[in-house]
N, C-alpha and C positions, 0 to 999 in steps of 0.2 A: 608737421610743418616746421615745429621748433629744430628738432632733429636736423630738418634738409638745411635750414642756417646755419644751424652747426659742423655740419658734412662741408660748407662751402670754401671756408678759410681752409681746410686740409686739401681740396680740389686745389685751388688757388695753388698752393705752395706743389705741389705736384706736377703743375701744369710749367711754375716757375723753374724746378728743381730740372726740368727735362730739356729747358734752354741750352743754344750753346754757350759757353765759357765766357766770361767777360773777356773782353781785348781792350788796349788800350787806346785802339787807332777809333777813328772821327766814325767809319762806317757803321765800325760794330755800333758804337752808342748809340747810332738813330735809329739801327735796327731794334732793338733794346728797346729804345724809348716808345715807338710804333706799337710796339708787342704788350706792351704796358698799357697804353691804352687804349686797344683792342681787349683787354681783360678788365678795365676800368666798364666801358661800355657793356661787354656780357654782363658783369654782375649788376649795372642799374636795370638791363632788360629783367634778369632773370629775379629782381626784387620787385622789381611792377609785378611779374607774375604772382606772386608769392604775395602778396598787398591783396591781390584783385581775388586770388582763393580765398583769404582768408576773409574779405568782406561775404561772398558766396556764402561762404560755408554758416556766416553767423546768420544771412539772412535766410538760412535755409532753417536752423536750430530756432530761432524767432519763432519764423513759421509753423513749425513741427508742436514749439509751446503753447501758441495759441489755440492748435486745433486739439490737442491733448487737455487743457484747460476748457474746452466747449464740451468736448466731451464730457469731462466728471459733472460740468454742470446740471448735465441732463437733459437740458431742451435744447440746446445750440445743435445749429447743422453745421455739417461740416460747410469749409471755405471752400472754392472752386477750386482750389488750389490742389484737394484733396485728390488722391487716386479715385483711376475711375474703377468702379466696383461692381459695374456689368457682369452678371451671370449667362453664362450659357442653357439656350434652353434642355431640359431635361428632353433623351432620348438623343442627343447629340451623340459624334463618337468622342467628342473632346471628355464631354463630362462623363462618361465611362471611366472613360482613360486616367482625367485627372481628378476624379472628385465624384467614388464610389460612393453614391449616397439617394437613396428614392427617399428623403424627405424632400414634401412640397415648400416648405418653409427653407428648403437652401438650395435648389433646384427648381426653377420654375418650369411646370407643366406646359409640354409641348404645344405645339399649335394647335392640337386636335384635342387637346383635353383642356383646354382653357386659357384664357387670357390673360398674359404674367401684368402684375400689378404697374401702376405707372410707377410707383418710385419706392425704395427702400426703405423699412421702415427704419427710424432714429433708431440706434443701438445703446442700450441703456444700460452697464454694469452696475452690477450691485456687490459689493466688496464682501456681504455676507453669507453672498450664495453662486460658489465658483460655480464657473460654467453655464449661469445664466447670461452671460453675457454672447452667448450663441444658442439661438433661439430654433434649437431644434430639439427632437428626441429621439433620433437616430444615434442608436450604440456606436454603431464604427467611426461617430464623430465625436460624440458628448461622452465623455468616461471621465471616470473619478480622479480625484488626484493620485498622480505615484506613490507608492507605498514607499515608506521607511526603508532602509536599509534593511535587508533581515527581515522584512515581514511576508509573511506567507503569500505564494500566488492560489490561486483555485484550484488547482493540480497538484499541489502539492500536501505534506503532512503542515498541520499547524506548527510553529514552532515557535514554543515560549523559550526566550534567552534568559541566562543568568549568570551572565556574564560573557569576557570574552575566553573563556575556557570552557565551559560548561553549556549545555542545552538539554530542550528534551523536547521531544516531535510529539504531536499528538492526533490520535485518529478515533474514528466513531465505525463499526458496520453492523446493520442491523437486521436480522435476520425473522421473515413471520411467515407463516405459510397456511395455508386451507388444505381441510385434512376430510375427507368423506371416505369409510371400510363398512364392509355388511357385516366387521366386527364390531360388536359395542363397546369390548375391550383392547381399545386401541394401544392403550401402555403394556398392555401387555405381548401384545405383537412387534411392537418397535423396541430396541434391548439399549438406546444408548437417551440421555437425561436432555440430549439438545435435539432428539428428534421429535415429529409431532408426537404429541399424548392423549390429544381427545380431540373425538369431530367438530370438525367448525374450525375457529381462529387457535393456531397457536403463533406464540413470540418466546420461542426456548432458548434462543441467541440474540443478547443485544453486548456487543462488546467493545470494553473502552480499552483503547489500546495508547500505553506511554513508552517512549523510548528514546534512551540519549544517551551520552557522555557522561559517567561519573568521574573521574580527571582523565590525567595519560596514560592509565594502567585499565580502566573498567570501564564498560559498558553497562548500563542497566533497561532492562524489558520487566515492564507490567503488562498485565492481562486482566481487565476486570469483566466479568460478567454477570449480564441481568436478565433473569427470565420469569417470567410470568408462571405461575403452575396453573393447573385447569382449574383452581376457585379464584381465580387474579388476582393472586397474593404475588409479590413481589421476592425475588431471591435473590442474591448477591454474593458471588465467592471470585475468590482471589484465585484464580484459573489456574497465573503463571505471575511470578515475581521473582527474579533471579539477577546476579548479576554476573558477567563472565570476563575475564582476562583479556586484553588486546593484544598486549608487544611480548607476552613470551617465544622462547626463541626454539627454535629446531620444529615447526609444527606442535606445538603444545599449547593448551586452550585450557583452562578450571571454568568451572560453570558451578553456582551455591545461591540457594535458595531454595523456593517451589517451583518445582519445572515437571513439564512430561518428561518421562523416563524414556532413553533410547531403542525402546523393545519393537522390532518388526516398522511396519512403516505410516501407518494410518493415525499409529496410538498418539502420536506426536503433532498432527496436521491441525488445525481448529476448524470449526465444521465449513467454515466460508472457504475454504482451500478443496472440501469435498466434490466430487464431480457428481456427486446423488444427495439426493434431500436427507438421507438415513446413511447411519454408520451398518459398514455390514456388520452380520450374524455372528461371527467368531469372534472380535474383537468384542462386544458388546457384552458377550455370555461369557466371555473367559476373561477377560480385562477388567472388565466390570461397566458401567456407565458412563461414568466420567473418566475413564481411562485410564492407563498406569501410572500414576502421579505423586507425586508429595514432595517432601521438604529434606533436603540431601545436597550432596555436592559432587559434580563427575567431574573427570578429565577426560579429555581426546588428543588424539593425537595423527596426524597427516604425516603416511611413512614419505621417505623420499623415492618412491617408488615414479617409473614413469609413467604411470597413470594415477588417478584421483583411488588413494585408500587409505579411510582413517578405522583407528580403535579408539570405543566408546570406551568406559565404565562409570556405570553411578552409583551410588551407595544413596537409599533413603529409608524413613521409615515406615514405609507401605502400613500405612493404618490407615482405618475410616474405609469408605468408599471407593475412596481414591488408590487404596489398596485391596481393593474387592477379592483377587485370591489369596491373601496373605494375613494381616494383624488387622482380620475386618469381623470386628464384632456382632454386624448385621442391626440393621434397622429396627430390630424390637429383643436383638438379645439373643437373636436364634440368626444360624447361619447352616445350611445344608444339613437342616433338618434338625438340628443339635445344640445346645444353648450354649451359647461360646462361654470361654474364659476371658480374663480381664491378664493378658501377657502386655508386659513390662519391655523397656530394650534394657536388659542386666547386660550386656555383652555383643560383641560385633558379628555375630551370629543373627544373634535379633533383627537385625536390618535386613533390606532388600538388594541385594546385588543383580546389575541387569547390563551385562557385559553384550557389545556388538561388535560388529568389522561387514565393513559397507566398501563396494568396490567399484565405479562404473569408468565404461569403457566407450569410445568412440567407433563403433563398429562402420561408421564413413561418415562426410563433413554431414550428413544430412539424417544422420541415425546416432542414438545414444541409448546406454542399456545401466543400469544400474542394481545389482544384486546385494544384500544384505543377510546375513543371519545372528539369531539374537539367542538370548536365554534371561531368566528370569529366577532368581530362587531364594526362596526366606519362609520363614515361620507362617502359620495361618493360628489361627482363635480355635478350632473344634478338640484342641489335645495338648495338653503338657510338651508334648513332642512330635507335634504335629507339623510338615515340612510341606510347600508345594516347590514342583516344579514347572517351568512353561519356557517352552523352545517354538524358534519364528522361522520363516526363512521368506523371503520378499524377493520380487525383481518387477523392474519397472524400463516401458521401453517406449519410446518417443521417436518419430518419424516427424518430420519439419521440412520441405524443400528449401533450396536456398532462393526461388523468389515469393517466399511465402509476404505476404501482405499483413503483417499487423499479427503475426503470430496462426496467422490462417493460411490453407490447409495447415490441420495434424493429424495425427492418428498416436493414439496414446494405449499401452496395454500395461494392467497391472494388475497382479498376483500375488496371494499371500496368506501361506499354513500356519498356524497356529496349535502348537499342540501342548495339553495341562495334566500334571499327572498331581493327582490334588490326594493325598493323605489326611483323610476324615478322622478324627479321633473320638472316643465316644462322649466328649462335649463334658463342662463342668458336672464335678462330681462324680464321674462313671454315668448321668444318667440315660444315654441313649443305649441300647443292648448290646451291638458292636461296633469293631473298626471297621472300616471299607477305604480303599484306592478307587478313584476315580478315571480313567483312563477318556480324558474328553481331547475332542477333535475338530474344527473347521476349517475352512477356507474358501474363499471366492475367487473371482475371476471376470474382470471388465475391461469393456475394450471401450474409448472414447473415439469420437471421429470430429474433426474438427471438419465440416464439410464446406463452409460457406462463410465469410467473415462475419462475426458475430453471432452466428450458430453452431450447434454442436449436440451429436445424439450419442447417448451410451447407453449401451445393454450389461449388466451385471448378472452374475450367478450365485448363489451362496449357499452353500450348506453347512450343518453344525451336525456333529456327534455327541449325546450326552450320554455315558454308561448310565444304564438303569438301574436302581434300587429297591429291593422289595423294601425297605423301612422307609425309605426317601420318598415326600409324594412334594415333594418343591416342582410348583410347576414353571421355574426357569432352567430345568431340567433335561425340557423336552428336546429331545432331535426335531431338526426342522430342515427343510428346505425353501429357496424363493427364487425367484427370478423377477429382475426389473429393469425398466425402460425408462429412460429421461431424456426430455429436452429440452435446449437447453436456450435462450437466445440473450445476449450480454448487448443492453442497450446502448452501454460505454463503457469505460474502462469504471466505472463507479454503481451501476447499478445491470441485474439481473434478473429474468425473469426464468422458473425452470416447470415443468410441467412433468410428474413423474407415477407410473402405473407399477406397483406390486403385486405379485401373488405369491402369496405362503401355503407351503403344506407343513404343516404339523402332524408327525408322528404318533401314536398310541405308546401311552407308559402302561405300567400297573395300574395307576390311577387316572389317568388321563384317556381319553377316546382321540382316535385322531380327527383331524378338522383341515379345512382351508378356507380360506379370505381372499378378496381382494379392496386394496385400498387401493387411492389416490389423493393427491397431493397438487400443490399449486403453491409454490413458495418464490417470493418477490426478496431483494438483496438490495442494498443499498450501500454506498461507503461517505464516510464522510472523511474527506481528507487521502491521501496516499498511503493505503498499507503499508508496514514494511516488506521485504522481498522477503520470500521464505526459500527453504531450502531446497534445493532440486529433488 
């Protein structure tokens, strides 16, 4: 209102400014004078106006004070003056429309299910507890206060800040499964350390997962995992800890730390990414259990070719477990029959190199193929100069229509050889009688179907070759074959349910009889927070 008094004197002079020209004869001045007060008059109407708002407006504000003041009191009604606050009765179309909500407490039940109360109850805030001041407990009306800036929704990864440069996302998925085989020795059938181990409950995957910003140059990914063994002891390893390059230029990427090694395509995946409850048979027996891993540094690089093609290479030092065909001393001191040596890395020889070149192609908007070949090769523990090799080759292929629904219909197929040419050495001391080459071999073959949303069945094949030893009676030696079925139903994007049937045949060694099994399986998934995306 202050403003429009202020706008009036510029009106005025405007209205003045548009007059004709003074003269100095008798007509013009009366005209003049006339006009004058014809503008004298406008502005006392248009100040009555402006009087008469401004009384309005404070007897309004008055008003508005006292019944805000009855309120905090607590027991005052409101004044007549009040809006009318008449609800619609519930099954209306109005209150569909305008005020989705089946609480009886903000919706009065219709005429056939009862008699809305005669009058509303007093509305009673309490300053200590938001959103009591609406007396219902219907979600899509009563919800928490807005988060922070920055704070995490339900969908998404937690996200502790540290500052305005820095973060880091955080996620939980936990992985347990039931495990029934008319094998007693269920570890011994299953070849990878996150799959089940013994009948009944296992929890061989619980993984915390960290990822963020280390400044403008780095990225950093942790991987911690926690698994129960079959006396409920507790185990805890550092999975994956690594941090990798962002803004280098031409396609170039470093990656240093502990990381899975580049080699073929499964060894790199964490079991939640698995389309089957078990890792297959060639990866497990030639890889080892916990896969080809350790503490090293790669580069990659993305040619500028017209289609998607990078080269790997990492360098680490394939010891322990984690280096199962290479500087792997063995669980008690003995590895392929032989009591290993205690090797050193004296030289860059010592380490593990595991050079790749991954290619895939868009074979139409609705198909994608992606092929990889690997190799692997460095020292192992059974000899002074003892050397393994192991060569990969993968391809993987995905059908998706362009109205697929939520990532449903697919059809997914993946394949992948594995072959280990492992030079045995006659183990500390000379004491094993000879040398032996190992010439071992697997690879599987599965097809996934994505048939229905939220469902999904796959069949897999696996076979494994292990050359035979007349000195060697290791029974993770044995050739095997299996076939398996899973299905699969994903009740959200954060939990899964899988149901999955094996049978194994097992080969006759020297020392071994052949045999077969069948187990099954029942494992439940859960996520807590948003994965990161992994790799195609």
């Amino acid at each position: 209102m202050n403003s429009s008094l202020r706008i009036l004197p510029l009106s005025l002079l405007g209205l003045c400014l548009s007059f004709t020209p003074l003269r100095a004869d008798d007509a013009d001045l009366q005209t003049l004078k006339k006009q004058m007060q014809e503008l004298q008059a406008t502005l006392q109407v248009m100040q009555a106006d402006h009087h008469k708002q401004i009384e309005a407006l404070t007897t309004q504000v008055q008003s508005q004070q006292k019944l805000i003041e009855s309120l905090q009191k607590g027991g005052a009604t409101p004044s007549t003056s009040a809006p009318n606050l008449s609800l619609p009765k519930s099954g209306d179309a109005a209150t569909a429309a305008l005020f989705p909500t089946t609480d009886d407490a903000v919706v009065l039940p219709s005429a056939g299910g009862g008699t809305p109360p005669a009058a509303l109850p007093p509305v009673t805030p309490s300053p200590a507890t938001p959103g009591a001041a609406f007396p219902t407990t219907d979600d899509t009306v009563v919800s928490a206060p807005a988060p922070p800036a920055g704070a995490p929704s339900g969908g998404a990864p937690i996200t502790l800040m540290g500052g305005d440069k820095t973060y880091m996302n955080m996620s939980f998925n936990g992985q347990f499964s039931g495990a029934m085989s008319s094998s007693s020795q269920l570890s011994r059938l299953e070849v990878s350390d996150h799959d089940p181990q013994q009948r009944g409950f296992n929890a061989r995957n619980l993984e915390l997962v960290l990822d963020g910003a280390v400044d403008p140059y780095f990225e950093g990914f942790v991987n911690l995992v926690f698994k129960l063994d079959n006396h409920g002891e507790t185990q805890v390893e550092a999975e994956e800890a690594y941090m990798q390059s962002t803004d280098l230029p031409d396609g170039l990427q470093v990656r240093a730390g502990q990381f899975f090694a580049p080699f073929g395509r499964i060894n790199a995946q964490h079991p939640h990414v698995w389309d089957f409850v078990d890792a297959p048979l060639a990866s497990g027996r030639l890889m080892g259990s916990d896969g080809l891993r350790g503490i090293g540094a790669q580069i990659s690089w993305v040619t500028p070719l017209p289609w998607y093609s990078q080269f790997l290479v990492a360098m680490q030092n394939g010891a322990g477990n984690t280096g199962y065909s290479f500087r792997n001393p063995g669980d008690t001191g003995t590895f392929m029959g032989r009591q290993t040596i205690d090797r050193t890395i004296n030289n860059v020889q010592d380490l593990v190199f595991v050079p790749r070149w991954e290619n895939s192609f868009d074979l139409s908007p609705t198909q994608t193929v992606l092929a990889g070949v690997s190799g692997a090769f460095g020292p192992n523990d059974t000899g002074d100069n003892s050397r393994t090799q192991a060569y990969a080759a993968d391809v993987f292929y995905k059908w998706k229509p362009d109205n697929a629904e939520g990532g449903w219909p697919f059809v997914k197929w993946q394949t992948e050889a594995i072959y280990r040419k492992f030079d045995a050495g006659r183990g500390a001391n000379n004491s094993f009688p000879i040398d032996e080459t190992f010439n071992d071999w697997g690879m599987y073959s599965q097809v996934v179907w994505g048939f229905k949303k939220g469902w999904d069945w796959g069949i897999r094949g696996d076979f494994l070759h292990m050359e035979n030893s007349t000195f060697n009676e290791d029974p993770d030696r044995q050739s095997r074959r299996r076939i398996s079925t899973a299905l699969t139903w994903h009740l959200s994007e954060f939990s899964k349910l899988r149901l999955q049937y094996n049978h194994d045949f097992l080969s006759a060694t020297p020392f071994l009889p052949s045999s077969q099994a069948n187990s099954v399986f029942l494992q439940f998934e859960f996520n807590l927070g948003s994965h990161g995306a992994h790799k195609f």
